[in-house]
N, CA, C and O atoms as a GROMACS GRO file, in nm:
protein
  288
    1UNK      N    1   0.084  -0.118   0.000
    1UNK     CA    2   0.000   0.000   0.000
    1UNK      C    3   0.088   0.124   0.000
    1UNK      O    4   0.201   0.129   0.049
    2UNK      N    5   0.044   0.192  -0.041
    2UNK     CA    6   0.106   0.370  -0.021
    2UNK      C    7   0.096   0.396   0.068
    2UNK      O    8   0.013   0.326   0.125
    3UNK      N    9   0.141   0.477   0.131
    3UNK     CA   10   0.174   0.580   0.216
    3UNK      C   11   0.016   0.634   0.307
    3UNK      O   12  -0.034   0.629   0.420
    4UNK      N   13  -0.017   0.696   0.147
    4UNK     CA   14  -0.156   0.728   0.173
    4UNK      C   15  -0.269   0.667   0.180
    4UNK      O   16  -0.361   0.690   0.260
    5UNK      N   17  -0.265   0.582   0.091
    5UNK     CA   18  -0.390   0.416   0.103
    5UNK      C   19  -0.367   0.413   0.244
    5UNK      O   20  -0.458   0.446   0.320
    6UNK      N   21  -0.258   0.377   0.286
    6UNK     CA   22  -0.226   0.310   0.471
    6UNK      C   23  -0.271   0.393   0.559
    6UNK      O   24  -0.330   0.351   0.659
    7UNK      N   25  -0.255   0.500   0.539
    7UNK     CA   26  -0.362   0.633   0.644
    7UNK      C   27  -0.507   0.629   0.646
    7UNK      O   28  -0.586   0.660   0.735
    8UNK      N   29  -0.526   0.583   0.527
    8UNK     CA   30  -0.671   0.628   0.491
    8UNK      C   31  -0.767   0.520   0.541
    8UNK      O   32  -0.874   0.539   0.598
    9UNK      N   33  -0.696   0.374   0.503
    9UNK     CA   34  -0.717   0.212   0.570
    9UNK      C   35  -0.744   0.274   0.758
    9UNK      O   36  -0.836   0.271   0.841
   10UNK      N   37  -0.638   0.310   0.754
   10UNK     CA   38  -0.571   0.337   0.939
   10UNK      C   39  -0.683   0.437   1.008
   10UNK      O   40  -0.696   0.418   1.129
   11UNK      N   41  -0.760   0.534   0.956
   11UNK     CA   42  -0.828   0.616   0.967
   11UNK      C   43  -0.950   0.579   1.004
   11UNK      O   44  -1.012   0.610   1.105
   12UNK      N   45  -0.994   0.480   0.874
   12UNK     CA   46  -1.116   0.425   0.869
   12UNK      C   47  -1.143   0.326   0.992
   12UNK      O   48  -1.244   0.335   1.062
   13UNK      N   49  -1.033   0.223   1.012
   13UNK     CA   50  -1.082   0.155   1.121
   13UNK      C   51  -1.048   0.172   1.227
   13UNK      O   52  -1.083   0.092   1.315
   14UNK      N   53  -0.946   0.312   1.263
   14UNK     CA   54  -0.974   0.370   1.430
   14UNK      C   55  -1.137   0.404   1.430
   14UNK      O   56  -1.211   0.369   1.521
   15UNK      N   57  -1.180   0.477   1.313
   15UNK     CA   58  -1.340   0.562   1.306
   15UNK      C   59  -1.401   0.447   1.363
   15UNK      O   60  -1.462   0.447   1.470
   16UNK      N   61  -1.381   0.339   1.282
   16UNK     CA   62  -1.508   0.269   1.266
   16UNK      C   63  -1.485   0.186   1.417
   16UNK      O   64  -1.586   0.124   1.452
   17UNK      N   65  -1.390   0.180   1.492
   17UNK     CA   66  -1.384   0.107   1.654
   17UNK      C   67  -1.458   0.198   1.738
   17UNK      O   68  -1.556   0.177   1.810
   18UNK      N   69  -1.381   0.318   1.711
   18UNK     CA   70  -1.454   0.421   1.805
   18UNK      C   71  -1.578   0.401   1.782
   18UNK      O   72  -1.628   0.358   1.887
   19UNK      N   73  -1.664   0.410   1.693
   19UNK     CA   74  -1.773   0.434   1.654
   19UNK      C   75  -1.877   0.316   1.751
   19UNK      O   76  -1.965   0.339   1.834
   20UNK      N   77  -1.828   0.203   1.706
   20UNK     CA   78  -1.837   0.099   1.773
   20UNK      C   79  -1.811   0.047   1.919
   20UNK      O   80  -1.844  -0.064   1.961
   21UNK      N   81  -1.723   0.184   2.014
   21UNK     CA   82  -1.769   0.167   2.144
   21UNK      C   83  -1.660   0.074   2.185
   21UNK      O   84  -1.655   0.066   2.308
   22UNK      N   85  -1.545  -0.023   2.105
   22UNK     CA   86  -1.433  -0.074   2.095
   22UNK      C   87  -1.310  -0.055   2.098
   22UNK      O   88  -1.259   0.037   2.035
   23UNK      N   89  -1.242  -0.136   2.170
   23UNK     CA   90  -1.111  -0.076   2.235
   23UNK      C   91  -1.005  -0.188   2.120
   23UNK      O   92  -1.044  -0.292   2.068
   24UNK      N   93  -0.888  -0.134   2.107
   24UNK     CA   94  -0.815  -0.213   2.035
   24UNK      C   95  -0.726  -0.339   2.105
   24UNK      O   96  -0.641  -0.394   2.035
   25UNK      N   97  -0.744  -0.372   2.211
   25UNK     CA   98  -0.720  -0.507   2.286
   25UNK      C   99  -0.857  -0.597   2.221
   25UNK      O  100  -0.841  -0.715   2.190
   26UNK      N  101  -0.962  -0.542   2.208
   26UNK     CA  102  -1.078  -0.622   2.174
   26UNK      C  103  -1.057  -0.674   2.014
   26UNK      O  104  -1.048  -0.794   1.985
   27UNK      N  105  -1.052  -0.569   1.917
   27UNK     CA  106  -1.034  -0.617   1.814
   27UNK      C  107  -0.888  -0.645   1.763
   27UNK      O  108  -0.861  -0.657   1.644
   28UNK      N  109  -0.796  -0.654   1.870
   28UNK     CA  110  -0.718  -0.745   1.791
   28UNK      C  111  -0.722  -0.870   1.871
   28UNK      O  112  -0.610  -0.922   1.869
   29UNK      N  113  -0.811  -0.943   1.943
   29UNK     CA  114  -0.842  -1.064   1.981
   29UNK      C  115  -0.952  -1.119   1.865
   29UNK      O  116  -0.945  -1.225   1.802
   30UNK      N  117  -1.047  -1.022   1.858
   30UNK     CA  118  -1.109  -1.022   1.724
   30UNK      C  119  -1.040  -1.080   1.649
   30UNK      O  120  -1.034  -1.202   1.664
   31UNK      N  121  -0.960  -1.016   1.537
   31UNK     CA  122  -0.876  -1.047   1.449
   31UNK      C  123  -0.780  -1.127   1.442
   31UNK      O  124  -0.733  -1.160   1.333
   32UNK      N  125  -0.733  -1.172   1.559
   32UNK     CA  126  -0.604  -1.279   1.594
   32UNK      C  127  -0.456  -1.211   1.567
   32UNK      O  128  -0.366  -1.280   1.520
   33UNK      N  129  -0.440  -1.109   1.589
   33UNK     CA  130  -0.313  -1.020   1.593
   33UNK      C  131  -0.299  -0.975   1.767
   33UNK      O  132  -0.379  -0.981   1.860
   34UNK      N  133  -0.144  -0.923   1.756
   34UNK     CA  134  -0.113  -0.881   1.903
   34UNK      C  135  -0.157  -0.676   1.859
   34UNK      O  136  -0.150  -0.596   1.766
   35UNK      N  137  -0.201  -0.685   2.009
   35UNK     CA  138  -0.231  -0.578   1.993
   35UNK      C  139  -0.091  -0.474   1.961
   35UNK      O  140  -0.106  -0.364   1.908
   36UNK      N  141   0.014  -0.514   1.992
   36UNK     CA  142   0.138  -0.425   1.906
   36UNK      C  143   0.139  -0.457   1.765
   36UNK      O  144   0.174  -0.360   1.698
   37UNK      N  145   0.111  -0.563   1.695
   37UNK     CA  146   0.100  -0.546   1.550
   37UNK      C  147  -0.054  -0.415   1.524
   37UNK      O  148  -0.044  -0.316   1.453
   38UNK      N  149  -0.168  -0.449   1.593
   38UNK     CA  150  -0.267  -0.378   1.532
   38UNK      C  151  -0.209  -0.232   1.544
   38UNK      O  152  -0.216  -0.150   1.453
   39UNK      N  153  -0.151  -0.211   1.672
   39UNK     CA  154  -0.105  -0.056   1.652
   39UNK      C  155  -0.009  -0.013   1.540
   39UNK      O  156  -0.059   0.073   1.467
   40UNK      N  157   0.075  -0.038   1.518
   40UNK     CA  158   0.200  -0.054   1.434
   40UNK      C  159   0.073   0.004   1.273
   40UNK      O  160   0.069   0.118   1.226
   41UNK      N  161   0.000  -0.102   1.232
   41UNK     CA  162  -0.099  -0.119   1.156
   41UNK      C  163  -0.158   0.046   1.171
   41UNK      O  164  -0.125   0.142   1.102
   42UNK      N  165  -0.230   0.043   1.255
   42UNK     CA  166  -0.318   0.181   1.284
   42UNK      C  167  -0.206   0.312   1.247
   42UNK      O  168  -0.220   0.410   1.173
   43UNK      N  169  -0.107   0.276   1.319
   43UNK     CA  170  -0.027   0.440   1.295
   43UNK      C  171   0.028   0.443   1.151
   43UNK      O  172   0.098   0.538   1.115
   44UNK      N  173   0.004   0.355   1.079
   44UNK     CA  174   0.062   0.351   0.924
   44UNK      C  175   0.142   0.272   0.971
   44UNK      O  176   0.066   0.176   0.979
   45UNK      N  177   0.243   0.233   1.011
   45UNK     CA  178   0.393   0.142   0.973
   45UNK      C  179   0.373   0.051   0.893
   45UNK      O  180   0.470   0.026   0.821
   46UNK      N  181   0.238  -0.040   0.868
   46UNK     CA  182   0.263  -0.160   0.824
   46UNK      C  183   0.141  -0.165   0.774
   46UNK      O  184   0.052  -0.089   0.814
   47UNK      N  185   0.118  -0.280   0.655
   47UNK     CA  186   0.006  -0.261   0.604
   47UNK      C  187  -0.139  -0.355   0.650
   47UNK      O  188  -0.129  -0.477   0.652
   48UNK      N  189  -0.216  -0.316   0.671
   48UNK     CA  190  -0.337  -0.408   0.673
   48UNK      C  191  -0.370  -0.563   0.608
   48UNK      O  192  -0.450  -0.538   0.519
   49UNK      N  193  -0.355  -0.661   0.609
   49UNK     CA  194  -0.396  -0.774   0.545
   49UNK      C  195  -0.507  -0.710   0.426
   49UNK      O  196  -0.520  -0.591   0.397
   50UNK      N  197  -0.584  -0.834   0.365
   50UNK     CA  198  -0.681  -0.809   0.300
   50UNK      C  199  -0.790  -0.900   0.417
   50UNK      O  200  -0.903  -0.868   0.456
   51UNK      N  201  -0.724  -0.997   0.443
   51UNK     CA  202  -0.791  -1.112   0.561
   51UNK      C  203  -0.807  -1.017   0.713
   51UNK      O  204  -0.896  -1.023   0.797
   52UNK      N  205  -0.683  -0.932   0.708
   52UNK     CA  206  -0.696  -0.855   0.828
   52UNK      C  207  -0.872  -0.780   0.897
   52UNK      O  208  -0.938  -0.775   1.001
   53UNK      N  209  -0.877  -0.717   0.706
   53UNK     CA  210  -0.944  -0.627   0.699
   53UNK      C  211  -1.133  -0.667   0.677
   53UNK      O  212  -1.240  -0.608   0.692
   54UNK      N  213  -1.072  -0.846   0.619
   54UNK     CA  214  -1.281  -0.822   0.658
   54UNK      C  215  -1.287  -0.966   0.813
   54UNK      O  216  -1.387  -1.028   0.849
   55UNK      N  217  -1.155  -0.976   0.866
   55UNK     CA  218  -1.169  -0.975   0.996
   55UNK      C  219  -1.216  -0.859   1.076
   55UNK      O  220  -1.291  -0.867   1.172
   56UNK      N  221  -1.168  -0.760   1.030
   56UNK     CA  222  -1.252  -0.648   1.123
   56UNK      C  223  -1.361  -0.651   1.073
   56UNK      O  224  -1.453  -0.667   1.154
   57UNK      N  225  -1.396  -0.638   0.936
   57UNK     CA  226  -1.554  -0.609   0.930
   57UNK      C  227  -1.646  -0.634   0.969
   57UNK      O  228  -1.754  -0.576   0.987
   58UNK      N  229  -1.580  -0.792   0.998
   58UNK     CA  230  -1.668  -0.889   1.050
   58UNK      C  231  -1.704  -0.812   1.216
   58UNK      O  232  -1.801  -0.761   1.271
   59UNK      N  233  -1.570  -0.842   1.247
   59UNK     CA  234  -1.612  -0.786   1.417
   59UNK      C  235  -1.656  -0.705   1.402
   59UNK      O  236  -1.742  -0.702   1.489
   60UNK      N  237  -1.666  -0.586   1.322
   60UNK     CA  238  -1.740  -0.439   1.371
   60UNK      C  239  -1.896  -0.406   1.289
   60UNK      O  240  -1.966  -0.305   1.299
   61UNK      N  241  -1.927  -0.564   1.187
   61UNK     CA  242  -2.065  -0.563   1.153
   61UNK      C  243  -2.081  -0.442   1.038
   61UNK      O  244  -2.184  -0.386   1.001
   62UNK      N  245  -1.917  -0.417   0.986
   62UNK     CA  246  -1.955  -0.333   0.864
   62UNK      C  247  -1.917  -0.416   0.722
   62UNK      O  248  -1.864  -0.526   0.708
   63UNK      N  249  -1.958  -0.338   0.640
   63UNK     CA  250  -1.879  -0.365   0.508
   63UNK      C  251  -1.758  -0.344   0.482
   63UNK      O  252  -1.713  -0.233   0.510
   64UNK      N  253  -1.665  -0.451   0.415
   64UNK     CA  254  -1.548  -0.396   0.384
   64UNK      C  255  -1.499  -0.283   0.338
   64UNK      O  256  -1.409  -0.208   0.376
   65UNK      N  257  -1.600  -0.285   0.218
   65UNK     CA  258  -1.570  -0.111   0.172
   65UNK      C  259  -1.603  -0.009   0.248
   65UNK      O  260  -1.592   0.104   0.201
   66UNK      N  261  -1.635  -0.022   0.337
   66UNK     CA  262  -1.631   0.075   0.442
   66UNK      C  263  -1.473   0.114   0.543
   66UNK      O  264  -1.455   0.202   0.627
   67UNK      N  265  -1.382   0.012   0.494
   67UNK     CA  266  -1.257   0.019   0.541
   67UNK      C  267  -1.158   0.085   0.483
   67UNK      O  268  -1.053   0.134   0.526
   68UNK      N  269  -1.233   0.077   0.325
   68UNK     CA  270  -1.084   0.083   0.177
   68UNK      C  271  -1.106   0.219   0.127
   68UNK      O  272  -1.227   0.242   0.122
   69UNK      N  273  -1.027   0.327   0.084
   69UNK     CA  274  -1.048   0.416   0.046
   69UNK      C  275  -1.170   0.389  -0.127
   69UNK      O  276  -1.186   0.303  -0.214
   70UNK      N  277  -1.230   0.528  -0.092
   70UNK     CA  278  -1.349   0.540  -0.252
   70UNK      C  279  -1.266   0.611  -0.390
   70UNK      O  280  -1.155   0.660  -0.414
   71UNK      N  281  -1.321   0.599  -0.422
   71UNK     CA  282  -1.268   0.630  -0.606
   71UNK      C  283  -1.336   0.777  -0.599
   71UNK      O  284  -1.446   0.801  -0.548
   72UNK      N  285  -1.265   0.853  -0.648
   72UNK     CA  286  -1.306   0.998  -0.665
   72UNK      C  287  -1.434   1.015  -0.750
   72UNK      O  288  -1.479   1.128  -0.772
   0.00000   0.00000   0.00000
């Protein structure tokens, strides 16, 4: 991912935890990651799975594309 894809990924699913009332010890038990990889993940360093990412969906009851940046 870019730079910017990885912010935008990283953005979406702090929003979408918060939103959800979820702490990131929760969804990365969710997801099966340590919660130092999910952070690492969140602040940009590293990129999101694709498996990562509709592991969260799953936990947070959204759509994937609700994770991935939109097309202008």
């Amino acid at each position: 991912m870019t730079t910017d894809v990885r912010r935008v990924v990283a953005n979406a699913v702090e929003d979408e935890l918060l939103r959800a009332g979820r702490s990131t010890q929760w969804l990365s038990t969710q997801v099966g990651i340590t919660v130092a990889e999910l952070r690492e993940r969140l602040a940009g360093e590293s990129d999101f799975t694709v498996a990562d990412l509709a592991e969260i969906a799953q936990a947070l009851d959204i759509a994937v594309a609700q994770l991935t940046p939109h097309p202008h």
